[in-house]
MARMI-584735 format. One record per residue (C-alpha): residue in three letters; x, y, z. Coordinates in pm, whole numbers, plus 50000, padded with zeros to 5 digits. Example, Ala and Ser with C-alpha at 12.3 -4.5 7.8 and 13.67 -1.06 7.14 Angstrom:
<dopas>
Ala512304955050780;Ser513674989450714;
</dopas>
This chain:
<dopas>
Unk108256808869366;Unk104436800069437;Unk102616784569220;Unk098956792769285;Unk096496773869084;Unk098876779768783;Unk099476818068848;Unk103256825568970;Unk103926842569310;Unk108016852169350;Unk108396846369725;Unk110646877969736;Unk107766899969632;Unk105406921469859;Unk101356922069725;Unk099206948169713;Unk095436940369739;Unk094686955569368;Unk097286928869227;Unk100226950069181;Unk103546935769341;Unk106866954469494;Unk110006947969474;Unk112126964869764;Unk115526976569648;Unk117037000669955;Unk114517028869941;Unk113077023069582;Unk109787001869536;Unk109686988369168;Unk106426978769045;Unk104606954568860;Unk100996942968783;Unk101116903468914;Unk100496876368721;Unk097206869868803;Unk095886901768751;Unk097336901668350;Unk096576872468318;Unk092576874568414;Unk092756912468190;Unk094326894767888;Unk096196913067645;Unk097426942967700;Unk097086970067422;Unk097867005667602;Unk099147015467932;Unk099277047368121;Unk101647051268329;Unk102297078168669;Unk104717103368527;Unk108407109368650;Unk108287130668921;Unk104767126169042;Unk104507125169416;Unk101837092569502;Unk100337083769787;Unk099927041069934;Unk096877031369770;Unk096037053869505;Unk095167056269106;Unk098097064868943;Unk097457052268604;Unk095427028768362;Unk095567000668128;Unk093546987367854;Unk093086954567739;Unk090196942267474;Unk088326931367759;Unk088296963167968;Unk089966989368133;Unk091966984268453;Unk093547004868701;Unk097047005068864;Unk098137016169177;Unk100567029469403;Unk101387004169643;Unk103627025269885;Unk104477066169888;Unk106747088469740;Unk108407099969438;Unk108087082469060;Unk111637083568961;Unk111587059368683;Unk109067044268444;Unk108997018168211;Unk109267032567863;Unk109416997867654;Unk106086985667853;Unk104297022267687;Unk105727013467371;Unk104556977367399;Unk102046969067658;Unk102406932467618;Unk105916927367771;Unk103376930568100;Unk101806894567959;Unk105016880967857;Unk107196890068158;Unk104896908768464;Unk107706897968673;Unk110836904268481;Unk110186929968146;Unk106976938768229;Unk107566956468525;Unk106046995568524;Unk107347018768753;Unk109397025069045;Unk108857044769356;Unk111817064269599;Unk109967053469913;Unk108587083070141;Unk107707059070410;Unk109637024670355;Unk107737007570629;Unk104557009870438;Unk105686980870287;Unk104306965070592;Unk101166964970514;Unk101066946270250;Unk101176909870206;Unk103636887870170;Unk104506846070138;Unk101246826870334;Unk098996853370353;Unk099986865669987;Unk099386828469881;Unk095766824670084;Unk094456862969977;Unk095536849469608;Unk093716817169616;Unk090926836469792;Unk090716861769455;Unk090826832869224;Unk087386820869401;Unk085706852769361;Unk086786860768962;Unk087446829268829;Unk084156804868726;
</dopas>
C-alpha cells in the first residue's frame, strides 16, 4: 500500500481521475470513493447511490454524496451493469470515512468492456496524479 502524503493507495487498486477506485474481480468492478477524496469531503451524512440494474457508461454521474461541507459526485469508472450496491454505506454514510477501502466500498459493476480498466491509472502514475491533486486542493 502507498502512502501518499498520509492518504492510503492499495497497490492492487485501479484510479479513476474523479477519486473513485476499482477493484477487478473476473468481470465485476467494485467500487469505492478513495481515501483522499473522503477524506478532503469530510464526513459523510447521505449517499446516493446508482440503482441495481442501471446500465452506466466509463465516466459518468451515477450518483451523489453529501457531506457538511458540500455535495460531491461519484462516478462510474468502467461500463456495464450495477448488480450490487452497498446497502449498509445508504444506511450509514460514514463506513465510507471509516473504511473507503474495506466497508465503505459502494457499488459494483458486471463489466461491459473489461479492458476499460485500461485507462485508468494504476501504481506510479496513480501515486504522481495523487500527489499532483494534493497540490491543487490542499493549502
Amino acid at each position: 500500500m502507498a502512502d501518499v502524503q498520509g492518504y492510503s493507495l492499495p497497490d492492487d487498486l485501479y484510479y479513476h481521475k474523479e477519486h473513485m477506485w476499482v477493484r477487478v474481480e473476473g468481470n465485476k468492478a467494485v467500487v469505492g470513493m478513495d481515501d483522499f477524496s473522503q477524506k478532503l469531503a469530510g464526513e459523510l451524512s447521505y449517499v446516493e447511490l446508482p440503482g441495481e440494474g442501471d446500465e452506466v457508461s466509463q465516466d459518468e454521474v451515477v450518483g451523489t454524496y453529501e457531506t457538511g461541507k458540500w455535495m460531491g459526485k461519484l462516478y462510474a469508472p468502467v461500463s456495464g451493469t450495477v448488480v450490487k450496491i452497498n446497502t449498509e454505506v445508504e444506511d450509514e454514510p460514514s463506513l465510507v470515512n471509516e473504511d473507503p477501502y474495506g466497508k465503505g466500498w459502494l457499488f459494483e459493476i458486471e463489466m461491459s468492456n473489461p479492458d476499460e480498466v485500461n485507462n485508468l491509472m494504476r501504481g506510479e502514475a496513480a501515486v504522481k496524479w495523487l500527489e499532483e491533486e494534493i497540490k491543487k486542493h490542499v493549502k
